[in-house]
N, C-alpha and C positions, 0 to 999 in steps of 0.2 A: 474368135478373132485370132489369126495366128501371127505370132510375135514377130516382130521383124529383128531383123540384127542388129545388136546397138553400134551405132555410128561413133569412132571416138576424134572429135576436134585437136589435134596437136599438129605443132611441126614435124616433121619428118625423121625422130629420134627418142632417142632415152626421154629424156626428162623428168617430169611430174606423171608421164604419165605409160610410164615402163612398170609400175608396181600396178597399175589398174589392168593392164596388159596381162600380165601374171598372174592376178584373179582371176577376170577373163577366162583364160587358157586352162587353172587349178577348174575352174568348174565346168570345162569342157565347151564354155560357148564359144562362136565364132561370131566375129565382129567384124564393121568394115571400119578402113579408117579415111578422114577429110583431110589429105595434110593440110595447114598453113603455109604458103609459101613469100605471100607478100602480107605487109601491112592494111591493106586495103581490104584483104580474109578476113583476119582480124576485126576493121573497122565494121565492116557488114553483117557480124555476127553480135558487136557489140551496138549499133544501131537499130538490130533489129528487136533488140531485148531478148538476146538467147543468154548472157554470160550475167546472171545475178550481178556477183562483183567485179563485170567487165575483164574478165580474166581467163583463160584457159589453164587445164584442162578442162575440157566439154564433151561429156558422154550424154548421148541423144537414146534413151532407153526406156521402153515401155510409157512412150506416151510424153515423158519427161526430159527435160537437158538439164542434166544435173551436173553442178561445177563442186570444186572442193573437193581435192582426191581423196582424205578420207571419208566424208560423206561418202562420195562413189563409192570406197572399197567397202565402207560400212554394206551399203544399198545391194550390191553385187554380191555381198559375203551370205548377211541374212536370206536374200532371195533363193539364194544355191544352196541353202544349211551350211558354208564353209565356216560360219560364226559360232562356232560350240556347241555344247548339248546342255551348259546350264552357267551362270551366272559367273562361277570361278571360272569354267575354261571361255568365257568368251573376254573376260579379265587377260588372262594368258595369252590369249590370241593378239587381244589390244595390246598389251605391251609390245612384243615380238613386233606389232605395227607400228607402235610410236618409236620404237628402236630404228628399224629397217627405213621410216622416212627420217627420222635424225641423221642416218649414216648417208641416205641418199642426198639428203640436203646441202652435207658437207662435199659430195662428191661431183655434184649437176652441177656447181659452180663454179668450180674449179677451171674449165677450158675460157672461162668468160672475165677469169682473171688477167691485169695487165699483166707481162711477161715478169717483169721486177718482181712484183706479188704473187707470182702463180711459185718461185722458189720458196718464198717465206711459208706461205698457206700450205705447201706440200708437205714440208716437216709438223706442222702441228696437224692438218688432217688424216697422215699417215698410225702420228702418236696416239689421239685419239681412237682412230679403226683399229689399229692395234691392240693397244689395251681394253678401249672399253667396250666394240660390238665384235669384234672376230671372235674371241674366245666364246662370247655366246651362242655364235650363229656355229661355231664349230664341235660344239658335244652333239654329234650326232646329227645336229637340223638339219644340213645341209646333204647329208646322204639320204633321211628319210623324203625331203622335198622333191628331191630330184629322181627316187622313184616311185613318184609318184604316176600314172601313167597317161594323165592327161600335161603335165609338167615336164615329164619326160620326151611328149612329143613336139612341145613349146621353146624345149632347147635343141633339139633336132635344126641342121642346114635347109632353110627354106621357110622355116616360121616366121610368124610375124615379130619378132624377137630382133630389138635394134641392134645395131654394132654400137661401142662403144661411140662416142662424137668424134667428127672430124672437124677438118676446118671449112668445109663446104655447108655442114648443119651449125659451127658458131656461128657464122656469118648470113645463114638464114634466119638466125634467130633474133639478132642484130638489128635485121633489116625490119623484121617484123613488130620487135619488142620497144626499140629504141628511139625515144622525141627525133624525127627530120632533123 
């Protein structure tokens, strides 16, 4: 049976689900994507019992609609070997993961802050990335990553690779994430 491309359910940006994108892309598959545009996507997906805990992101892969981005990047890593070669480097690997969504976390929420709070939040999220994940992601990772040559083609003009958020994708999200 030949594999089909795993489908991935997000709105139409960064979010939760730009690090699954980047796995993705590190192990060479190609994927299609379902954006979410209204609430109602949303509702149909959670009605139909695709979203465990009602939640997006939702990758539709081998058979599966598997939620929980690291799950997914877990599922996507082991499948491809991108998960180590033994018990300390897949240690290694999780961390560099649980870092890289701590720093995301801090960053995806940021546009979705009121205006008042997005000044407060910007100095201590800046303070944080600064001291505590740049310095890591900068001995080196970040050159060897990005020649990488499936990686290298994922930051290339034209990939599936989001732009940073605008106010066209807060306000989609808004629409879709937020009680009537």
């Amino acid at each position: 049976m030949e594999d089909k491309k795993p489908k991935l359910h997000y709105p139409n940006g960064r979010g939760r689900m730009e690090t699954i994108r980047w796995v993705l892309a590190a192990a060479g598959v190609e994927f299609e994507e379902e954006f979410l545009e209204t609430k109602e996507q949303l509702q149909k997906l959670q009605d139909g019992n695709h979203l465990l805990f009602q939640q997006v992101p939702m990758v539709e892969i081998d058979g599966m609609k598997l939620v929980q981005t690291r799950s997914i990047l877990h599922y996507i890593a082991d499948k491809h070997n991108l998960f180590g070669r033994d018990l300390q480097e897949r240690t290694l690997i999780d961390m560099y993961v649980e870092g890289t969504l701590d720093l995301l976390e801090l960053i995806i929420m940021h546009p979705f802050l009121r205006p008042d709070d997005q000044q407060k939040e910007v100095v201590s999220m800046a303070q944080k990335a600064i001291f505590r994940y740049f310095p890591v992601f900068e001995k080196e990772y970040s050159v060897k990553v990005s020649n990488v040559p499936t990686i290298r083609k994922f930051l290339e003009p034209g990939s599936k690779k989001k732009p940073p958020p605008d106010e066209i994708y807060v306000r989609t999200v808004y629409n879709i994430f937020m009680p009537s």
